[in-house]
N, C-alpha and C positions, 0 to 999 in steps of 0.2 A: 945392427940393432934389429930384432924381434920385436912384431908387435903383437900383443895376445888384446880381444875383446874378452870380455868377461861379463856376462850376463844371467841373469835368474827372469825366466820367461815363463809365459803359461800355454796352454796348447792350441793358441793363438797368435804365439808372440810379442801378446800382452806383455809390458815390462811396468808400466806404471800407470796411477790416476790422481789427477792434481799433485801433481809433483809429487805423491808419496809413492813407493814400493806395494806392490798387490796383496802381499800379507807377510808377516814375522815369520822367516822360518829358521832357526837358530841351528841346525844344519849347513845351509848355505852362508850364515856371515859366518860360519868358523872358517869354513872353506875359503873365503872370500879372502879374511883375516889372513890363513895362513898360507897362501898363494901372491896376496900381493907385497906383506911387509919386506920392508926393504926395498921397494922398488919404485920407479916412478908410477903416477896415477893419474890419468887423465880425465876431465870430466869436462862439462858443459857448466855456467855459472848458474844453470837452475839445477843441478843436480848438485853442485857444492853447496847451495844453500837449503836444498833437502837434510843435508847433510846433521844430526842433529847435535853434535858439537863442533862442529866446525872443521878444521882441517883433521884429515885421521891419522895418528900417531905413526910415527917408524916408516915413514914414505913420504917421498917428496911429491906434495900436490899440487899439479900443476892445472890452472884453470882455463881454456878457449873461452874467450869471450871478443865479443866486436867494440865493449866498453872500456877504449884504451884506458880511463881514473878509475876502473874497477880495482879496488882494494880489498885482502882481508890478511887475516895475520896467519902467518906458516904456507902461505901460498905462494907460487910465481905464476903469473897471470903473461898467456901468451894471444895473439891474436890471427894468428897462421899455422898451419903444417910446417910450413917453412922455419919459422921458430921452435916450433918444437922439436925436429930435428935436430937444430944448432943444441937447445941448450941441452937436451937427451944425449949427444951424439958420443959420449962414451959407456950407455945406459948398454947392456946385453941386450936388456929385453924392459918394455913398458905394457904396462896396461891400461885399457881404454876400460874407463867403466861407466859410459854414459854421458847425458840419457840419448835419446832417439838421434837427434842429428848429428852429436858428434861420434854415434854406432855407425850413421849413414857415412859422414867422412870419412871411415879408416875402414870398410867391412872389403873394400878392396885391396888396399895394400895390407892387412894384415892376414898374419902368419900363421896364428894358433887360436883359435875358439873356446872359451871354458864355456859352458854350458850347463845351468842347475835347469833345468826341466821341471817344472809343477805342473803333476797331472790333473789339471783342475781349468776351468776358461772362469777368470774374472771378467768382472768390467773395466776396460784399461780404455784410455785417452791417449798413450802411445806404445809403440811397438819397435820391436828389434828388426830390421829390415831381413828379408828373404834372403836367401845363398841357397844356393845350386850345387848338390849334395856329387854333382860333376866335378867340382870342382873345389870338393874338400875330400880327407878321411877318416872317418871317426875310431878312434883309436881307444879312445876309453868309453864303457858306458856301462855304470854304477846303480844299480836300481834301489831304491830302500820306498819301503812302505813307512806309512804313518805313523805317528806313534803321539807317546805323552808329551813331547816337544815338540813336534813337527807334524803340525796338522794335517796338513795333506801327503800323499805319495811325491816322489822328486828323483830323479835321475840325473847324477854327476856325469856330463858329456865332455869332453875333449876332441877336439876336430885340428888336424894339421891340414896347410894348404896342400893341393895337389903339386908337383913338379911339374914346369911344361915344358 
């Protein structure tokens, strides 16, 4: 199993503020959309309830939370790495989408970094942990300017881990 992170940062590493996303950029949830369906999705239980219908279509949601009676519907709610492993373990590949600490739990063991880049510093309440450009390589990097959708400039990144 592959693990890819998948994040939309500012140039800060800004990712959110009160639990909501830094700004709309309908660029990035296509990308988002058409990278994760089908696949497992990992989150944190305050970023699934950012979430604003609820679990997202065509992917199995799976929640970390330390509130083993946390319940929601179209969810499987795990409480470990170690669980998630088990119920993943014939997944090719999952994605980690959040927020800050469950970035923090996987930004070591995983394999592949999507990266939407906004060229722009909000005011964020939390961020994507640091990595050490030693020890990735960026393999794709997408640049597009503003436009009448997409407010700010953005850069589609892709990082594979180094071999050691």
């Amino acid at each position: 199993m592959k693990i890819a992170l998948i994040v939309v940062l500012d140039e800060k590493n800004g990712i959110g503020k009160n639990n909501k996303l830094l700004c709309h950029l309908p660029a990035d949830l296509k990308r988002f959309k058409q990278l994760t369906s089908g696949h497992s999705i990992v989150m944190g239980r305050k970023t699934f309830e950012s979430l604003p219908g609820g679990a997202l279509p065509n992917r199995k949601n799976i929640v970390i939370t330390r509130n083993k009676n946390y319940t929601a519907e179209n969810i499987s709610t795990i409480g470990s790495t170690t669980e998630l492993y088990e119920l993943c373990k014939n997944d090719e590949l999952i994605y980690i989408i959040g927020g800050e600490e469950i970035y923090k739990l996987f930004i070591q063991s995983a394999d592949i970094l999507y990266i939407t880049k906004i060229h722009h510093q909000f005011e964020a309440d939390t961020f994507f942990p640091s990595f050490s450009g030693s020890d990735w390589n960026l393999i794709e990097n997408e640049a597009h300017q503003s436009d009448e959708k997409n407010k700010f400039a953005y850069t589609f990144q892709v990082y594979t881990k180094n071999k050691k």
